[in-house]
N, C-alpha and C positions, 0 to 999 in steps of 0.2 A: 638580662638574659631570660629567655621563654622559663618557665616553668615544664616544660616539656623537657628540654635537654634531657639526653641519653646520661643517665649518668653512667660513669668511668671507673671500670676496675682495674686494678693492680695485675691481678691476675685473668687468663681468659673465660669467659662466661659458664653456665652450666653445664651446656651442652658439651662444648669443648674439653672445658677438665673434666666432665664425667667419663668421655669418651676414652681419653687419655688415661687416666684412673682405671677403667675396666680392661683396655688394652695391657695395662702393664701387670696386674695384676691378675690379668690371665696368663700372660708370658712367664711370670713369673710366681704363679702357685700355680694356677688351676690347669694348666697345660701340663704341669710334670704329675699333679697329684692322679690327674685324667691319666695319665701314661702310668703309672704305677698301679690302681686298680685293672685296667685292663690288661694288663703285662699278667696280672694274678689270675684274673679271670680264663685267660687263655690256657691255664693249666687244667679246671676242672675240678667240679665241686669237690669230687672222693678226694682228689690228691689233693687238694688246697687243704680240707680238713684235717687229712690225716697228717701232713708237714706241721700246719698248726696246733695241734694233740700231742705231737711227740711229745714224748718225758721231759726230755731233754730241753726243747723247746718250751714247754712250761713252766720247767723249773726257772729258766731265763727269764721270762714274765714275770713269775712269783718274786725274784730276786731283785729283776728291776723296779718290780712298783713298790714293792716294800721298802727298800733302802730309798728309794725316790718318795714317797710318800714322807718317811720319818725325817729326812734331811729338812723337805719342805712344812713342814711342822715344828722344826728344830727352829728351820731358817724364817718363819712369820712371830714366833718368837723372839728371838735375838735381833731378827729387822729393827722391827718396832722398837725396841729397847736401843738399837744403837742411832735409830732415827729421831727418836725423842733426845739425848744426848746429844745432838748436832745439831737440833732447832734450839733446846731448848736452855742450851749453857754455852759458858763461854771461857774457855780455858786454854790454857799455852798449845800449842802444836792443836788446835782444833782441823786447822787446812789440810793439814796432813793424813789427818785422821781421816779426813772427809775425802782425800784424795784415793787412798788405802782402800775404802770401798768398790771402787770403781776398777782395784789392780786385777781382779778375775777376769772383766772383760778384757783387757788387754794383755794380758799373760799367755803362750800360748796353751792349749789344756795338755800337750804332752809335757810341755816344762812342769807347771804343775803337777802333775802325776808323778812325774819322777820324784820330784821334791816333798811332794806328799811320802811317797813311797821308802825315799830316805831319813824320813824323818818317824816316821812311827810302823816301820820293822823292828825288829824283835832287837835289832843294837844301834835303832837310832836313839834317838835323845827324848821322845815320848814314848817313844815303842819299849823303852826296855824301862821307862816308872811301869808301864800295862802291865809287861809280862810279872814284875815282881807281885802283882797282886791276881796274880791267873789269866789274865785277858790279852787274846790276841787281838793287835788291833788292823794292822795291815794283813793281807791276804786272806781277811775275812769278809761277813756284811758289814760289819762297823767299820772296817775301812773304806769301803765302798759309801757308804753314806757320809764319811769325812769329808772326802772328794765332792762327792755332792753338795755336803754343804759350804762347802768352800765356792764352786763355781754358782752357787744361787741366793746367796747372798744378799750380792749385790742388786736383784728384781726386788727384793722388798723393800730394802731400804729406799729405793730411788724410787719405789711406789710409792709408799708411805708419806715421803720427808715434804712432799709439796703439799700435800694433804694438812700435816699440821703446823706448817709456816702460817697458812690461810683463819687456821682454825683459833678465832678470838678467843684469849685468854680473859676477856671481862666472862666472859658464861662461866669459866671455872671459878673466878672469882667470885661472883655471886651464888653457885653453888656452896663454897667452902662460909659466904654472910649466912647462908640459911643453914649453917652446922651440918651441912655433908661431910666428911669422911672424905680420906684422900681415895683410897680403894672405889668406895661407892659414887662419887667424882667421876674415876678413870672409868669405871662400866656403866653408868647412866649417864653422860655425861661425851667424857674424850671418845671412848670406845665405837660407840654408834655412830661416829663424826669419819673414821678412820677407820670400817671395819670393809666398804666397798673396796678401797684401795689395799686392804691387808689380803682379802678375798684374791685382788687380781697378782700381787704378790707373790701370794702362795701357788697361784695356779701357772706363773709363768717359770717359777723355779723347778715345782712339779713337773711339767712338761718339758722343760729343759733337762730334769736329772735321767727324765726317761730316756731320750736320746743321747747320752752324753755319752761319749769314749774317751776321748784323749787323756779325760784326766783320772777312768777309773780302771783302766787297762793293764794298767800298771798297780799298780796295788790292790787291787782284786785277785792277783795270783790266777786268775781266769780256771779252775777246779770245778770241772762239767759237774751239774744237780747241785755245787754248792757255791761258788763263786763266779760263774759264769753268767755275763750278762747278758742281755736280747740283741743289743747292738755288736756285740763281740760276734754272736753268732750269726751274724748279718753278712759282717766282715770275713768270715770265714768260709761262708758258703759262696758268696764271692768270688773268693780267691777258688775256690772248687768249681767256678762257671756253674753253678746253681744260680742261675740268675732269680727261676721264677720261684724256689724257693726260698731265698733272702727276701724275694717281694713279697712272698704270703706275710713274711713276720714283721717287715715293716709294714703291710696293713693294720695287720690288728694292732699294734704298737699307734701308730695314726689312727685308728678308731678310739682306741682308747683313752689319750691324748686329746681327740677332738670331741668325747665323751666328757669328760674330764671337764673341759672348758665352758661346755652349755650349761654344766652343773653349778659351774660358780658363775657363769653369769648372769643363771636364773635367780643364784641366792643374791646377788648383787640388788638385781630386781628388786626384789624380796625388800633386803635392808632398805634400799632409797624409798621404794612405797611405803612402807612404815613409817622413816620419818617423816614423807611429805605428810602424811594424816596426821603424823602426831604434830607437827607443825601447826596444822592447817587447824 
């Protein structure tokens, strides 16, 4: 056979799936995001800002990024931790265990919510160990960030867990021959190996707790300036045919979100160029 032969792809050429690629992908983000800025735009600066400023509306902000922040700081903690335990042991009921991670995504988020909600009110079966020691936990922010961390979960772990399946165990081993430390091990050592994946972890939980409803609607007791979330008030002005002011708040909600993501992709940056030099 010529040495020329065309070689044969699986899939169609550059051109082709790129086209396809850019097509769907505008159908499907950039065409609705396009519609949703200009849907804001159409109202005008005064009024778009002062929708945005309301009390009310800030307080929803404040409430969302706060308990969405701490969930996703709860949840890149406990990932890691429940992701190392699934690579790195081997114990009865592991599959199940492994399977349990993944029950957020397929649960629906109002089932959830309810069930969060029945179980840590003031006479479920958590809710009333809280209450005996002062702490509300449902129909407050700690319950709001329950929910959260329940539904975000499972981005870290699933970030994480392929990360250190790959991650040879001779480096730790010859760390622990030259007398490291397990601690100083896991931070010079595991940490830097698994912190790009723990970065996007964290930012896809975070950006998920920011949008969420289903599951914190319900146990958030929804209490305008203290309970009430950004997307509750989204839903609600909604249902009021405030079209263009549900879309101011999911812009800045979407800026911030999309803020959010360049921030850890930059640190991701960050982390991989460090180690390639320190590699190198």
């Amino acid at each position: 056979m010529s040495c020329l032969t065309k070689r044969r792809h699986l899939l169609p050429g550059f051109g082709l799936s790129m086209g396809y690629t850019i097509f769907y992908l505008s159908v499907i983000v950039l065409f609705p995001l396009s519609a949703l800025f200009l849907k804001s735009v159409s109202m005008g600066l005064g009024k778009f800002w002062d929708t945005v400023t309301d009390d009310r509306v800030l307080a929803s902000y404040r409430i969302s990024i706060t308990t969405s922040l701490s969930a996703a700081l709860i949840n890149a903690f406990f990932g890691l931790l429940v992701a190392w335990v699934l690579v790195r042991y081997k114990f009865p009921g592991k599959k199940i265990i492994d399977a349990m991670v993944d029950l957020p995504f397929a649960l629906p988020t109002a089932v959830a919510g309810i069930a969060l909600t029945s179980i840590y009110s003031e006479n479920g079966w958590m809710g009333s160990l809280f209450a005996k020691i002062g702490i509300k936990s449902a129909y407050s922010p700690m319950g709001i960030t329950i929910a959260l961390i329940f539904i975000g979960l499972p981005f870290v772990v699933r970030t994480v867990q392929p990360v250190l399946e790959e991650l040879d165990k001779e480096i730790e081993e010859a760390a622990a021959s030259l007398g490291a430390y397990r601690l100083k091990t896991f931070f010079r050592v595991i940490l830097p190996e698994v912190l790009p994946a723990l970065l996007t972890g964290f930012a896809l939980a975070f950006s998920r707790g920011i949008g969420e409803y289903g599951s914190v609607v319900f146990i958030s007791g929804n209490m305008p300036m203290k309970t009430e979330i950004a997307p509750l008030l989204i839903m609600m002005k909604l249902e009021q045919f405030d079209y263009t002011g549900a879309t101011a708040i999911a812009v800045v909600l979407l800026l911030f979100s999309f803020l959010m993501i360049l921030i850890i992709n930059y640190l991701q940056w960050r982390a991989r160029r460090r180690m390639s030099v320190h590699d190198a």
